[in-house]
N, C-alpha and C positions, 0 to 999 in steps of 0.2 A: 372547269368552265366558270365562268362570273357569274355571281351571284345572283347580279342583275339579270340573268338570261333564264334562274332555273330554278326565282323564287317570285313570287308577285306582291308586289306593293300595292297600297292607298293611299296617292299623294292629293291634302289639299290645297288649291293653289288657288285658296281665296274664295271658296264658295258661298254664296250671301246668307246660306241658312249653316253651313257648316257640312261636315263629313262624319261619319259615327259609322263605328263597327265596334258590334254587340251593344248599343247603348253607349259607348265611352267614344266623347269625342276627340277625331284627330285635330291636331294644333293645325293652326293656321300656317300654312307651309312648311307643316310637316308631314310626315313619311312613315306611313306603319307596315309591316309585314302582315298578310296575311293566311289567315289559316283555313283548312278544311273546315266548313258549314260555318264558317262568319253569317253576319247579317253586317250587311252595307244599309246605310241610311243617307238619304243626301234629300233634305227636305222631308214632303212626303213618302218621298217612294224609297221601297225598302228591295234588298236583293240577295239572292243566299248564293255566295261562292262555296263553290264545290269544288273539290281537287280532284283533278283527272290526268292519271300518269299514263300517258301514250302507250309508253312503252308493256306497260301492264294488258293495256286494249288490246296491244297489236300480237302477244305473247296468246292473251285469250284466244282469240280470233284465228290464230294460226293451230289453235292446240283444236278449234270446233272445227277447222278445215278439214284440217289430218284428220279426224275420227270421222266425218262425212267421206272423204279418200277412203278409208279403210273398207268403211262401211258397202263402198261400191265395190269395190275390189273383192269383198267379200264374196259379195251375190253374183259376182261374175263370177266367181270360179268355181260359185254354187250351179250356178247356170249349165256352166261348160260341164261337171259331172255329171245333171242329171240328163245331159244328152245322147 
């Protein structure tokens, strides 16, 4: 997969106060990569990029499903024995 599709950039393309991550500013139409908990700056306003791998979320969230599945299936057939 390209690069462009599975990495994120901060391009300045001329902003009147500039572009800055962590305090170091990007050049004027230039191109930075970014990382896990940068601070963006664009003027006043600041912003914390966080990296969040989907695929990680979706792995969790599948693995808290199945132990809630389990979990039912348990009591059901707790159920059905003390019948």
């Amino acid at each position: 997969m390209n690069d462009e599709f599975t990495k994120a950039y901060l391009q300045d393309k001329g902003a009147l106060n500039g572009c800055w991550i962590n305090e170091q500013k990007v050049d004027a139409n230039g191109k930075k990569r970014l990382q896990h908990n940068d601070v963006l700056r664009f003027g006043k306003s600041q912003i914390k990029y966080k990296f969040v791998d989907v695929r990680q979320e979706k792995l969790e969230k599948e693995a808290s499903d199945s132990d809630g599945d389990q979990q039912v299936d348990r009591r059901r057939a707790f159920d059905m024995e003390a019948a």
